[in-house]
N, CA, C and O atoms as a GROMACS GRO file, in nm:
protein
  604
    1UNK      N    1   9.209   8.109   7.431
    1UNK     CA    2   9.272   8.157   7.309
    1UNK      C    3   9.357   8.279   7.342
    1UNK      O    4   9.327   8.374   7.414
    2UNK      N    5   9.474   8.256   7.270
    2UNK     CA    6   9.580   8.385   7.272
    2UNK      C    7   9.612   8.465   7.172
    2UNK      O    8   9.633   8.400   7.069
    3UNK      N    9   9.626   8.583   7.158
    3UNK     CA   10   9.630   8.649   7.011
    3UNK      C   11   9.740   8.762   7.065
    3UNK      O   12   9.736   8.845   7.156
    4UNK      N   13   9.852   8.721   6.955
    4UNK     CA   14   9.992   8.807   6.952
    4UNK      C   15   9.974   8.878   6.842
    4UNK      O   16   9.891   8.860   6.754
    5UNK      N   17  10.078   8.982   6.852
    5UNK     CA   18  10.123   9.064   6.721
    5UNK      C   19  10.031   9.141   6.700
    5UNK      O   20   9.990   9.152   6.584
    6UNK      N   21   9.963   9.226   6.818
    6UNK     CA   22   9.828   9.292   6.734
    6UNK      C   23   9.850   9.426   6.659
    6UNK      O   24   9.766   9.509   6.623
    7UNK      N   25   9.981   9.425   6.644
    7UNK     CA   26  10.039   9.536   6.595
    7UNK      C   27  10.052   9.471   6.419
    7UNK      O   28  10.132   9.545   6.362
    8UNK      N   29  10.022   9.408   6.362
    8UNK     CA   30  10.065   9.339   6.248
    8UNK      C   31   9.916   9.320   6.178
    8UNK      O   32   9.842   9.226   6.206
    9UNK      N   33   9.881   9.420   6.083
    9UNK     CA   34   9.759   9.396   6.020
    9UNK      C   35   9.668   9.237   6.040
    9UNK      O   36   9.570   9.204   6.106
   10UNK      N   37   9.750   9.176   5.958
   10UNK     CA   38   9.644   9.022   5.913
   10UNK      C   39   9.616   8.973   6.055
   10UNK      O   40   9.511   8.914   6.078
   11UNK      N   41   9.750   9.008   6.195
   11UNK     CA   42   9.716   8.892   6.296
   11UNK      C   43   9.585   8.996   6.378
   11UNK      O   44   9.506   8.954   6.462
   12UNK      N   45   9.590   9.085   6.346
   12UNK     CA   46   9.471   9.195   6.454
   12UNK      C   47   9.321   9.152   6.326
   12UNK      O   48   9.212   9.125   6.375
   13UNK      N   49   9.337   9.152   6.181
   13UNK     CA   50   9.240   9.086   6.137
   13UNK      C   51   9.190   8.927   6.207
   13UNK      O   52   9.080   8.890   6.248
   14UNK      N   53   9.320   8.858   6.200
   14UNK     CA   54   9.253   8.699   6.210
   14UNK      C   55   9.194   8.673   6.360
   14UNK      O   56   9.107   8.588   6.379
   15UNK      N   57   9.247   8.749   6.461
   15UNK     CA   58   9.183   8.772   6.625
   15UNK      C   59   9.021   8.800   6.601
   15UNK      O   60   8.924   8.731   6.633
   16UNK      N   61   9.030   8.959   6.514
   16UNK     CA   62   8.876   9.012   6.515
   16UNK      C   63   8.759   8.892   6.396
   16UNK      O   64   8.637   8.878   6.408
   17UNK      N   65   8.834   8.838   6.311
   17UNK     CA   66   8.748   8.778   6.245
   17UNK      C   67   8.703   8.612   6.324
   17UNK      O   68   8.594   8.556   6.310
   18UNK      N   69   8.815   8.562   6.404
   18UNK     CA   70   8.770   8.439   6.470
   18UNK      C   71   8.686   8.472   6.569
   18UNK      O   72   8.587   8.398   6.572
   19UNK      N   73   8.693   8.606   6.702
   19UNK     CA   74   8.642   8.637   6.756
   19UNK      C   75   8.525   8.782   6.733
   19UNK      O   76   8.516   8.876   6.811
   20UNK      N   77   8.449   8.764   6.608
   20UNK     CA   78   8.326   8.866   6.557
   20UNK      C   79   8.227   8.852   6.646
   20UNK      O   80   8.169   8.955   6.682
   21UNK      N   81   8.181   8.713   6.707
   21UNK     CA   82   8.051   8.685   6.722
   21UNK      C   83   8.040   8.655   6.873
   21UNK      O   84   7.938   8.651   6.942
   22UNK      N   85   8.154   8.636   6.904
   22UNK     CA   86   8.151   8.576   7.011
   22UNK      C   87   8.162   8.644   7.200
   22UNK      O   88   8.258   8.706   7.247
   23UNK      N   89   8.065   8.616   7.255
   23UNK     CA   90   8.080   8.681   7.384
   23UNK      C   91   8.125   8.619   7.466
   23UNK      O   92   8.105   8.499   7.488
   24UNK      N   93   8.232   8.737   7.556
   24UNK     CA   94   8.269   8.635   7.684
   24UNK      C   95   8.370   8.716   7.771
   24UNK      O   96   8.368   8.836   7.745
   25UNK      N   97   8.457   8.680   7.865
   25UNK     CA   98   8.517   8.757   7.938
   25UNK      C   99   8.693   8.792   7.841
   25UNK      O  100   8.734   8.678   7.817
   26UNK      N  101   8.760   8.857   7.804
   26UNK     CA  102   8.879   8.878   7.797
   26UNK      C  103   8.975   8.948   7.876
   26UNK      O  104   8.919   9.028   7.951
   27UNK      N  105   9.106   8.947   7.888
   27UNK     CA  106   9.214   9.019   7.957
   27UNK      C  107   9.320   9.056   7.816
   27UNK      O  108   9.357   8.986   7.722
   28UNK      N  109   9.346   9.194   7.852
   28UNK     CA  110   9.481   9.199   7.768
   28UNK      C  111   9.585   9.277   7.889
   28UNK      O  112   9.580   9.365   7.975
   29UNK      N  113   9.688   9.171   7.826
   29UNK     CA  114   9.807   9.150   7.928
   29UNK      C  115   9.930   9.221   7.877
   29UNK      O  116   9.960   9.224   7.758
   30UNK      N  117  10.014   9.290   7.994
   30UNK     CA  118  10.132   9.429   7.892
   30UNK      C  119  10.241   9.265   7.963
   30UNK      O  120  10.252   9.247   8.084
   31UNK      N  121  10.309   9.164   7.855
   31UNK     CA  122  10.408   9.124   7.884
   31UNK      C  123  10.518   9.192   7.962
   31UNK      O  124  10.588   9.140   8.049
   32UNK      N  125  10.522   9.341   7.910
   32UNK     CA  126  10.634   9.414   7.974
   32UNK      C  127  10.654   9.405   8.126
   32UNK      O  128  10.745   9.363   8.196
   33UNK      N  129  10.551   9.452   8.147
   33UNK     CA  130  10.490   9.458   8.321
   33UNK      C  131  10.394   9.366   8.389
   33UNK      O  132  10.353   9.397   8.501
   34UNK      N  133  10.344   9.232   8.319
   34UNK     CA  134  10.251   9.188   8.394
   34UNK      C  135  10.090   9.241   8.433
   34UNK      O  136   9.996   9.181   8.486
   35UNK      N  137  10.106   9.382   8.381
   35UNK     CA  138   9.931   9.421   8.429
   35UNK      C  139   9.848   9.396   8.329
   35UNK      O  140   9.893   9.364   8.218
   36UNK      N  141   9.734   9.405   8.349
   36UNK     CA  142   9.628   9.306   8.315
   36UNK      C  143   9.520   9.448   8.304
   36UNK      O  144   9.531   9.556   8.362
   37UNK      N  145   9.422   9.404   8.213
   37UNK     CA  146   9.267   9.493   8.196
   37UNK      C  147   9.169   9.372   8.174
   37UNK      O  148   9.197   9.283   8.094
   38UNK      N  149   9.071   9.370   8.237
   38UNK     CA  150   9.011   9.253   8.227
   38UNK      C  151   8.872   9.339   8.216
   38UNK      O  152   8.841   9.436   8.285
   39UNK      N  153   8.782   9.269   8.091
   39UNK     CA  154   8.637   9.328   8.021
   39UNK      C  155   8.523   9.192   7.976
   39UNK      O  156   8.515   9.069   7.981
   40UNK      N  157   8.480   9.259   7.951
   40UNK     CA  158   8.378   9.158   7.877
   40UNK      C  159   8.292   9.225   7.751
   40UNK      O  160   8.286   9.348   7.752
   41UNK      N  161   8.226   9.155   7.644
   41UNK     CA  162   8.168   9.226   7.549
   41UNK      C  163   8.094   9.070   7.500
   41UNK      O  164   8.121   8.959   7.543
   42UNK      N  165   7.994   9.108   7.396
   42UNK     CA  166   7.890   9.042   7.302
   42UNK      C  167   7.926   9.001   7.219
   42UNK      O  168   7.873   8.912   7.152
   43UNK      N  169   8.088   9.091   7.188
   43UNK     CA  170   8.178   9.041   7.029
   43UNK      C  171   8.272   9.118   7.074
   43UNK      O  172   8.275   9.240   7.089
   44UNK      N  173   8.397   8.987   7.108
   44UNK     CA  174   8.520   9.020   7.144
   44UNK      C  175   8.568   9.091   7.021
   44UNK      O  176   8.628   9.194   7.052
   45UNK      N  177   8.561   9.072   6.900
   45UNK     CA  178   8.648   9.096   6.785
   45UNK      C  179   8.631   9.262   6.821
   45UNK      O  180   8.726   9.308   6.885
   46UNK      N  181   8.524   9.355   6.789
   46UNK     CA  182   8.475   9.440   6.812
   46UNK      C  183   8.514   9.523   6.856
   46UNK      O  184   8.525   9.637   6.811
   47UNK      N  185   8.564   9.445   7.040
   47UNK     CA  186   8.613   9.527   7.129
   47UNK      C  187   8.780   9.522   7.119
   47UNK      O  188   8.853   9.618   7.145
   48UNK      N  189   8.819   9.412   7.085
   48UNK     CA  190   8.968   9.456   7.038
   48UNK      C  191   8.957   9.564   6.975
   48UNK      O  192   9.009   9.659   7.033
   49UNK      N  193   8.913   9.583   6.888
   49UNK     CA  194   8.961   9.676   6.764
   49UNK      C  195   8.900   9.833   6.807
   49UNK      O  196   8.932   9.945   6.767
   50UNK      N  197   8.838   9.804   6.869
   50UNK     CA  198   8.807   9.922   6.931
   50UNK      C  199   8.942   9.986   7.074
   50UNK      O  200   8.955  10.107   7.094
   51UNK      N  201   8.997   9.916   7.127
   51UNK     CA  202   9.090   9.945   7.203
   51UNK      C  203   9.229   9.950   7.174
   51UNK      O  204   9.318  10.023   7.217
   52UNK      N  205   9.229   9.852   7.085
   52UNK     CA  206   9.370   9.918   6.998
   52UNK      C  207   9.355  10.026   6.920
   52UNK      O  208   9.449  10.105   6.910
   53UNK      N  209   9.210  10.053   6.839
   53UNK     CA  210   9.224  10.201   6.803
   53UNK      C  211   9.191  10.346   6.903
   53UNK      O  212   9.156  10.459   6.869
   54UNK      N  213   9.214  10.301   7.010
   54UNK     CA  214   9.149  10.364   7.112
   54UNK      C  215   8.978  10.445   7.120
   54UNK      O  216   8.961  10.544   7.191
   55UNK      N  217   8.894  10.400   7.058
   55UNK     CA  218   8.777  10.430   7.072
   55UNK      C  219   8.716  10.414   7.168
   55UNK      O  220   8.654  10.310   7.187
   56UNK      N  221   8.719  10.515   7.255
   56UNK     CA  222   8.658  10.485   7.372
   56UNK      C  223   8.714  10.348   7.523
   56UNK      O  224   8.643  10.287   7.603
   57UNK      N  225   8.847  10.348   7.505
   57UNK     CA  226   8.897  10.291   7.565
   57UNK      C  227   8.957  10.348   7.715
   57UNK      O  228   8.938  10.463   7.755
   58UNK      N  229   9.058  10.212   7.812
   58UNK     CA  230   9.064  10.250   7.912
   58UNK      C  231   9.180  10.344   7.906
   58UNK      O  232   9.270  10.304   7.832
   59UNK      N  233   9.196  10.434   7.953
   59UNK     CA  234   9.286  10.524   7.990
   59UNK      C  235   9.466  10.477   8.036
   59UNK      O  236   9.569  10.514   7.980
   60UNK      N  237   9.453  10.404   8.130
   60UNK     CA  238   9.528  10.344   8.189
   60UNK      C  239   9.567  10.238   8.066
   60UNK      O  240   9.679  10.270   8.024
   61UNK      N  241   9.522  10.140   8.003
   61UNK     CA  242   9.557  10.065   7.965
   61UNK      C  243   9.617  10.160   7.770
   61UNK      O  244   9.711  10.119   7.703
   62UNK      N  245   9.530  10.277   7.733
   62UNK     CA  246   9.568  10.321   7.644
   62UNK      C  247   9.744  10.433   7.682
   62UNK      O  248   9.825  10.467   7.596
   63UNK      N  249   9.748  10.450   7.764
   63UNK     CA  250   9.917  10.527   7.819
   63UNK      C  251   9.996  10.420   7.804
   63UNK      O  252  10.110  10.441   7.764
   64UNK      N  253   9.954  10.279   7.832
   64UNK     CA  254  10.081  10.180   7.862
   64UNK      C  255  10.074  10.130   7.732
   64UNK      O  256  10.187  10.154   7.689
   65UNK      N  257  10.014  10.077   7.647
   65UNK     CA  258  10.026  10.082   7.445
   65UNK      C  259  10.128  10.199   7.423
   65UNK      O  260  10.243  10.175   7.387
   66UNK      N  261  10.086  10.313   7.442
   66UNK     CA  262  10.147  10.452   7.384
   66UNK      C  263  10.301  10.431   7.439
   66UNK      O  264  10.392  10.471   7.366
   67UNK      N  265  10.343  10.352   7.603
   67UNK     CA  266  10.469  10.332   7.597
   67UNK      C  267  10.549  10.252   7.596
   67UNK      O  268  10.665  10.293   7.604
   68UNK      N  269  10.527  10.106   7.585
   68UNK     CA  270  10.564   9.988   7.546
   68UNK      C  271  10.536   9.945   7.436
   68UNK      O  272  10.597   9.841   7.411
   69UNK      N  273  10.454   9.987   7.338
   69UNK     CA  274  10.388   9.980   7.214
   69UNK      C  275  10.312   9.818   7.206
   69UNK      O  276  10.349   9.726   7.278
   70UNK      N  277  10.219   9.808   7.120
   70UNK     CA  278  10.151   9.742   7.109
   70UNK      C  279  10.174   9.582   7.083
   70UNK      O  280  10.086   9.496   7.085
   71UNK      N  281  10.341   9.558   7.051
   71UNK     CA  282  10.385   9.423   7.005
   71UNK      C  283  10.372   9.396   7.180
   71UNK      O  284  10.343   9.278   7.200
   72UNK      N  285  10.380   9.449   7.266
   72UNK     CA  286  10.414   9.456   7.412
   72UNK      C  287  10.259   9.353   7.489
   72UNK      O  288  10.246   9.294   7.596
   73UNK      N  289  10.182   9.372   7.388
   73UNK     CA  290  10.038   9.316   7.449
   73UNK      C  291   9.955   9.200   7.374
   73UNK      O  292   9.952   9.182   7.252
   74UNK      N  293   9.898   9.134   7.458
   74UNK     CA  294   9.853   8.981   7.410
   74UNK      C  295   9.675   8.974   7.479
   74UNK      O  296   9.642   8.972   7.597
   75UNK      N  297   9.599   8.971   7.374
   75UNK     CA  298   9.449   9.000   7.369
   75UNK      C  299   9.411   8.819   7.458
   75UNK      O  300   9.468   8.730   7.396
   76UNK      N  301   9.338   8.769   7.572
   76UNK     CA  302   9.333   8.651   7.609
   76UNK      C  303   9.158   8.651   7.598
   76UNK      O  304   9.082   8.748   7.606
   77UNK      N  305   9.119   8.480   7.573
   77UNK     CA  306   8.984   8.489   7.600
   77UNK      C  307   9.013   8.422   7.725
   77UNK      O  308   9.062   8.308   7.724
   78UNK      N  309   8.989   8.477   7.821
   78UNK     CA  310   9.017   8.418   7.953
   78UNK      C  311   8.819   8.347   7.925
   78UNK      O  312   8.809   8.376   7.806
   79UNK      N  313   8.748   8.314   7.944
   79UNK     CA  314   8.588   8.243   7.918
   79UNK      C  315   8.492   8.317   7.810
   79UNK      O  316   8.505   8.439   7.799
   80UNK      N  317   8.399   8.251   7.733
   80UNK     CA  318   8.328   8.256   7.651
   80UNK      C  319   8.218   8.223   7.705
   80UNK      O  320   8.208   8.108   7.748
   81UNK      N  321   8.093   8.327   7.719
   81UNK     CA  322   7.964   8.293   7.791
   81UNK      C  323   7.835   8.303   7.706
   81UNK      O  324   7.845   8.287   7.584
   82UNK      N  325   7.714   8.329   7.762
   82UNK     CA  326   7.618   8.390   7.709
   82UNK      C  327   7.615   8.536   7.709
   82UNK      O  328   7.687   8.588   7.794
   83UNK      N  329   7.564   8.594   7.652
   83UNK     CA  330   7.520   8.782   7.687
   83UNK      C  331   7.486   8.790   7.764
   83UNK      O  332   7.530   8.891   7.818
   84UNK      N  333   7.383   8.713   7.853
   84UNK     CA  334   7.285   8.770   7.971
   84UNK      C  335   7.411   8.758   8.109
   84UNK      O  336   7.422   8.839   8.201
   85UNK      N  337   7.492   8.637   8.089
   85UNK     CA  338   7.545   8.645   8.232
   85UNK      C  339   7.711   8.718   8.209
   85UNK      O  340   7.810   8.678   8.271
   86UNK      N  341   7.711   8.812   8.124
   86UNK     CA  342   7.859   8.839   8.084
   86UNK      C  343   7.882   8.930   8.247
   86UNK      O  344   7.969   8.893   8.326
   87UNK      N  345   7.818   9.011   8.268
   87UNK     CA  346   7.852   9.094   8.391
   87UNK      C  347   7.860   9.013   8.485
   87UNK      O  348   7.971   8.988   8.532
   88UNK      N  349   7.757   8.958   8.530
   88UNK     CA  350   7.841   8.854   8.622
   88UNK      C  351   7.932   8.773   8.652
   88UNK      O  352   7.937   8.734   8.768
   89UNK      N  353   8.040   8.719   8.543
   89UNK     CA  354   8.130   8.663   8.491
   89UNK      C  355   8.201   8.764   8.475
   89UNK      O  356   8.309   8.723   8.519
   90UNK      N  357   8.220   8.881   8.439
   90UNK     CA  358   8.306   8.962   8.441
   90UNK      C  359   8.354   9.000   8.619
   90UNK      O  360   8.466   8.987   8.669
   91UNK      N  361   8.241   9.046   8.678
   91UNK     CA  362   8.223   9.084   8.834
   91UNK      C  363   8.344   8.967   8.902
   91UNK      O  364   8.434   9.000   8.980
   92UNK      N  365   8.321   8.834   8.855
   92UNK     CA  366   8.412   8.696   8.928
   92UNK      C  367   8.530   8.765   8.896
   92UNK      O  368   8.589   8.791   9.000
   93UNK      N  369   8.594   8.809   8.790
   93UNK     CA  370   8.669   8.822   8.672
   93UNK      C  371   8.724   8.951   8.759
   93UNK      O  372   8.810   8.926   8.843
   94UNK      N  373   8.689   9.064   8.746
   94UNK     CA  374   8.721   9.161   8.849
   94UNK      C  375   8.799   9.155   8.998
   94UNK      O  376   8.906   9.189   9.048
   95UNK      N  377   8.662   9.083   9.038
   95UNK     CA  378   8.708   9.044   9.169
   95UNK      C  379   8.828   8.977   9.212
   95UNK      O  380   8.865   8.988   9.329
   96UNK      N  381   8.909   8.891   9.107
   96UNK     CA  382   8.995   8.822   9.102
   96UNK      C  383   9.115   8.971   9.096
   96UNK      O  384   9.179   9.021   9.188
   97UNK      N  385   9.111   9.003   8.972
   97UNK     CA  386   9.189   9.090   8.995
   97UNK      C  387   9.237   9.179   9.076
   97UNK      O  388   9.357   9.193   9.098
   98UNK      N  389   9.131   9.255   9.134
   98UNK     CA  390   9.109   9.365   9.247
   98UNK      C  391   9.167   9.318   9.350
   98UNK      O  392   9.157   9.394   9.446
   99UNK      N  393   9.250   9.178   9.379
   99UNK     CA  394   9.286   9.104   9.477
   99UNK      C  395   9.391   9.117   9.503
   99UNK      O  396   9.453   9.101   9.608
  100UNK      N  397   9.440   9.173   9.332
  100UNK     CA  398   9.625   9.158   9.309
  100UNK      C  399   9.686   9.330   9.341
  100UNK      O  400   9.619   9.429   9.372
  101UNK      N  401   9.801   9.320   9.326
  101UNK     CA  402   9.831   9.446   9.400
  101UNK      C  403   9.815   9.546   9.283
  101UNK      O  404   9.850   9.510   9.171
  102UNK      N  405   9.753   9.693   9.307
  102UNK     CA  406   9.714   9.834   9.214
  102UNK      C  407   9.819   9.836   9.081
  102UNK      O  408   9.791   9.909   8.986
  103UNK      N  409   9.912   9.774   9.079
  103UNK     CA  410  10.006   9.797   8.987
  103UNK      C  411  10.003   9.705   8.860
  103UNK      O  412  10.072   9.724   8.759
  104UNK      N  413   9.880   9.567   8.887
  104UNK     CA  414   9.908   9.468   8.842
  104UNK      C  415   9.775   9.491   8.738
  104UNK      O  416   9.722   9.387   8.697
  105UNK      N  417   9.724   9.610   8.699
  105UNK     CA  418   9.583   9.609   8.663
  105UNK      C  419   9.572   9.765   8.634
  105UNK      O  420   9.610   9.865   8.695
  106UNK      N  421   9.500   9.743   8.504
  106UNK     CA  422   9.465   9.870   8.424
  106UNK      C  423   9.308   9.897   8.476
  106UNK      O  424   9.279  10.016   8.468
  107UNK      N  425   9.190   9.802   8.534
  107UNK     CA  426   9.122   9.865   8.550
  107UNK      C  427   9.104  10.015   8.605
  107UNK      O  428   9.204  10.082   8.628
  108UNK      N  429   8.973  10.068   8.626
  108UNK     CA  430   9.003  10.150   8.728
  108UNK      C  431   8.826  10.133   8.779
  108UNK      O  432   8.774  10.243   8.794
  109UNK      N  433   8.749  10.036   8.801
  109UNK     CA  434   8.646  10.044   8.893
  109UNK      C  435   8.634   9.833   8.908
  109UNK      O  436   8.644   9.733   8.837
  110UNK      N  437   8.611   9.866   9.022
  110UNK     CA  438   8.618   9.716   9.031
  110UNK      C  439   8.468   9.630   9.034
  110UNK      O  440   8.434   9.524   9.088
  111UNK      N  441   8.407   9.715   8.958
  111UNK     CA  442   8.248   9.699   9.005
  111UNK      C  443   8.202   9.692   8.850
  111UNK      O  444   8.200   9.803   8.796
  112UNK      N  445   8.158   9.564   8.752
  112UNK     CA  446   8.109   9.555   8.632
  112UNK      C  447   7.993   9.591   8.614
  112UNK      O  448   7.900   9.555   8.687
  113UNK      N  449   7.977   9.693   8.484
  113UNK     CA  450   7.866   9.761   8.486
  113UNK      C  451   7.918   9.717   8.328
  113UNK      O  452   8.018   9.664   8.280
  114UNK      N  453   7.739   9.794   8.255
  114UNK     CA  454   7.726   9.809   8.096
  114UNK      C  455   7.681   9.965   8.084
  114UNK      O  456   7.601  10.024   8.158
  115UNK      N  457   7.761  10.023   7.957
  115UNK     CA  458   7.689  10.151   7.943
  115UNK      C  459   7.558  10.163   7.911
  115UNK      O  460   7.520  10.058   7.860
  116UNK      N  461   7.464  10.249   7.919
  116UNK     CA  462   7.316  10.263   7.901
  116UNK      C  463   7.314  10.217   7.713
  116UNK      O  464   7.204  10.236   7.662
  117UNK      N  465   7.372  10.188   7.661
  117UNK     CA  466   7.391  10.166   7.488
  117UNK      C  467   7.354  10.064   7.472
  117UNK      O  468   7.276  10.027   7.384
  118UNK      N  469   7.423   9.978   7.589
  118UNK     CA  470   7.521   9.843   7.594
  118UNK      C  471   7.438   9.731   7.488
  118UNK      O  472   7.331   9.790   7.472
  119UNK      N  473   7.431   9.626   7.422
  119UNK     CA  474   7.353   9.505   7.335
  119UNK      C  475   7.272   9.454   7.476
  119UNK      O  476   7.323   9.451   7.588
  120UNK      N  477   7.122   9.411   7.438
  120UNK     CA  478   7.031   9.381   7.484
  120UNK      C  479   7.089   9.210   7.574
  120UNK      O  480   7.153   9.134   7.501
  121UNK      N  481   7.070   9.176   7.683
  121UNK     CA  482   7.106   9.066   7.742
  121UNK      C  483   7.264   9.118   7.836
  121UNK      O  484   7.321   9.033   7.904
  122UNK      N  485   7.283   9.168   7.833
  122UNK     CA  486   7.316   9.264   7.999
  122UNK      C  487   7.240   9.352   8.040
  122UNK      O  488   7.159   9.423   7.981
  123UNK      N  489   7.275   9.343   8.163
  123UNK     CA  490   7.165   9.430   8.272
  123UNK      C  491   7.260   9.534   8.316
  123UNK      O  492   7.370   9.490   8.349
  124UNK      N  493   7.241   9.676   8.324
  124UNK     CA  494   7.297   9.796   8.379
  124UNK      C  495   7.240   9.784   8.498
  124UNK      O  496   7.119   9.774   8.517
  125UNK      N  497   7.334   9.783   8.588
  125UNK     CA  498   7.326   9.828   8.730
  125UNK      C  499   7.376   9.998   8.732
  125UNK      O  500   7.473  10.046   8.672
  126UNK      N  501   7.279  10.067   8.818
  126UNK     CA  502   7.259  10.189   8.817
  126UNK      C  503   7.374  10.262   8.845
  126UNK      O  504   7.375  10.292   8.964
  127UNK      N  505   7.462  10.300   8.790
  127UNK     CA  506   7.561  10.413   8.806
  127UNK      C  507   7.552  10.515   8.827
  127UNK      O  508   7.657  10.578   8.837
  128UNK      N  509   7.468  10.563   8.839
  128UNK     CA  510   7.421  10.770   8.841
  128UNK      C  511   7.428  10.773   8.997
  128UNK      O  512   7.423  10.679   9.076
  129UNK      N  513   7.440  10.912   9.021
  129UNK     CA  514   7.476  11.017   9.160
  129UNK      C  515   7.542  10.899   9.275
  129UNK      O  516   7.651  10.843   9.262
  130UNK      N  517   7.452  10.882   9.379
  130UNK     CA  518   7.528  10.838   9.495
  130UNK      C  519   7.540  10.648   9.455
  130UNK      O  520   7.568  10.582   9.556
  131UNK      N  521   7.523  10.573   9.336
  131UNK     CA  522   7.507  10.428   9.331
  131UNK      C  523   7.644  10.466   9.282
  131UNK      O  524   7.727  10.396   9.339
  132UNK      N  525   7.693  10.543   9.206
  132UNK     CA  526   7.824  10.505   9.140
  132UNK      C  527   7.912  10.537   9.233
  132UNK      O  528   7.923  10.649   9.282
  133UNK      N  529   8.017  10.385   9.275
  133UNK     CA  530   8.156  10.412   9.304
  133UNK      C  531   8.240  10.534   9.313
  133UNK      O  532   8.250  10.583   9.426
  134UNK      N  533   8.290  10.579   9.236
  134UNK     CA  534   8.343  10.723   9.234
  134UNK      C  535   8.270  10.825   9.286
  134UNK      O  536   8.341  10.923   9.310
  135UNK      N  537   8.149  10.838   9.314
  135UNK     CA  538   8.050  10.939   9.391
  135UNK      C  539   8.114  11.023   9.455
  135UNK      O  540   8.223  10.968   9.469
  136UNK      N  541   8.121  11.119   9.502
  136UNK     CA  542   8.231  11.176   9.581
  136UNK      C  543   8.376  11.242   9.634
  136UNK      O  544   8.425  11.321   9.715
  137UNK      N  545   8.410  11.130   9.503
  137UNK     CA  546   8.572  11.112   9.515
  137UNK      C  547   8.639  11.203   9.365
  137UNK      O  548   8.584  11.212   9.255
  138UNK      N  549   8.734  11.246   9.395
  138UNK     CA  550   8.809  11.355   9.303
  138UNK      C  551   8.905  11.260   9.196
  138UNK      O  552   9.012  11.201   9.215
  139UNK      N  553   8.810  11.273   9.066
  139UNK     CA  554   8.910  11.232   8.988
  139UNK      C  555   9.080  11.192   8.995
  139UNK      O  556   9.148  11.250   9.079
  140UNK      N  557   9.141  11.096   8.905
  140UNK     CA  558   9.283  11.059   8.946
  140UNK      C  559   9.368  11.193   8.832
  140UNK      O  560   9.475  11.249   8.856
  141UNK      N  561   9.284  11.213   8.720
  141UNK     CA  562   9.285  11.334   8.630
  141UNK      C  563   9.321  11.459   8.708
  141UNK      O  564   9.407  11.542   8.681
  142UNK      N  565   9.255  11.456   8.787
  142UNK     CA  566   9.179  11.630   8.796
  142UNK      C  567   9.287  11.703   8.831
  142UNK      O  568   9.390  11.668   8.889
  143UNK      N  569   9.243  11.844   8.774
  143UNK     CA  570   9.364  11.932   8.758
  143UNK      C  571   9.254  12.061   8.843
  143UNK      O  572   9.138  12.087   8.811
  144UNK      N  573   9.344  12.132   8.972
  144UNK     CA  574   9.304  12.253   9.027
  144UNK      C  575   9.304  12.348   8.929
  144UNK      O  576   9.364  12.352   8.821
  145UNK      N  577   9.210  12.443   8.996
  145UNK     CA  578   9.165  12.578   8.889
  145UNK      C  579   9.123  12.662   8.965
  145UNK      O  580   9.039  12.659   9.055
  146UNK      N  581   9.194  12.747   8.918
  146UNK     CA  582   9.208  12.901   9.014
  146UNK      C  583   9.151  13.007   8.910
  146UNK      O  584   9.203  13.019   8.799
  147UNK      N  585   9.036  13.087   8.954
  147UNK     CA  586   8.988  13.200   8.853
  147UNK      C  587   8.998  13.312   8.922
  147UNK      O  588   8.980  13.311   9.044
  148UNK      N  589   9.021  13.398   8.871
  148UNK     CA  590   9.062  13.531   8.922
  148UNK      C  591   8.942  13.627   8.830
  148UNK      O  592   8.899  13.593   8.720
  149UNK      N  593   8.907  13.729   8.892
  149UNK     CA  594   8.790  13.834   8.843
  149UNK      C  595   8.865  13.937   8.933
  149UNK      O  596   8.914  13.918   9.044
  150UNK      N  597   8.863  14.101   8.823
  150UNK     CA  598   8.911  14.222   8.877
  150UNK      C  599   8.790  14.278   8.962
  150UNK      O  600   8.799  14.400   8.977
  151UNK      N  601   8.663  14.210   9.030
  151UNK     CA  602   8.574  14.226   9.103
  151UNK      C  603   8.620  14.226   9.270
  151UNK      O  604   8.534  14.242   9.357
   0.00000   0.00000   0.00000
C-alpha cells in the first residue's frame, strides 16, 4: 500500500484510519531525492501521524519534510507482520537499506531496537552503555564548548 498527499487533511486521515490496527514494516520515501526511512510499529496509522507531526521523530527524515515539504513524501507498507516478529523484519528491512549508499537513507542506526515503552510482543535488545552502537562515538549534533572561569 501507497499513501500520497499526506499533506492534505482527509488523505493523512484515510492512511491513519485504514492503517490504525495494523503492524508491520513501513518506508517513507522523499520522491525528491530517493532517500528512504524505513521503521516498524504495532499501528502504522499511529506512527504516521506521529512523524508528520514530528513527535518524537527521526531527525534526518524531519529536516528533509521541513525542506521539500511534505507533498514531497509517500508513507509505503513495504510488509504487514505480527508484533512479536516486527524487529526482526524490520532488522531484514534495515539491513537492506544499510547496503545502499549514506545518502539514500534517513536512518541513523542500522541496528532495530524498541524503546523500553515499546507495546508488549517486541523484544528490546539492550541499548544502554557499551551494547549501544553509538557507545563511544561523538554525536553527528554535537557542538564544542569552551568554559572559561576567572580562576
Amino acid at each position: 500500500m501507497k499513501f500520497y498527499n499526506l499533506h492534505l487533511t482527509e488523505s493523512l486521515k484515510e492512511a491513519k484510519d485504514t492503517l490504525q490496527d495494523q503492524s508491520g514494516i513501513y518506508c517513507i520515501l522523499c520522491q525528491e531525492t530517493g532517500s528512504m526511512y524505513i521503521g516498524s510499529s504495532s499501528s502504522m496509522g499511529e506512527r504516521l501521524v506521529s512523524h508528520v507531526f514530528n513527535y518524537s521523530s527521526n531527525l534526518h527524515l524531519q529536516r528533509a519534510i521541513a525542506l521539500y515539504g511534505l507533498p514531497a513524501f509517500i508513507f509505503i507498507v513495504i510488509e504487514s507482520c505480527a508484533p512479536a516478529n516486527l524487529l526482526s523484519r524490520e532488522q531484514y528491512w534495515l539491513d537492506w537499506l544499510f547496503a545502499l549508499p549514506p545518502s539514500l537513507r534517513f536512518n541513523f542506526s542500522s541496528i532495530a531496537y524498541a524503546p523500553p515503552n515499546w507495546p508488549i510482543g517486541r523484544k528490546r535488545k539492550t541499548q544502554c552503555g557499551i551494547n549501544n552502537p553509538r557507545y563511544g562515538k561523538v554525536a553527528l549534533t554535537a557542538v564544542g564548548v569552551s568554559i572559561l572561569t576567572l580562576d
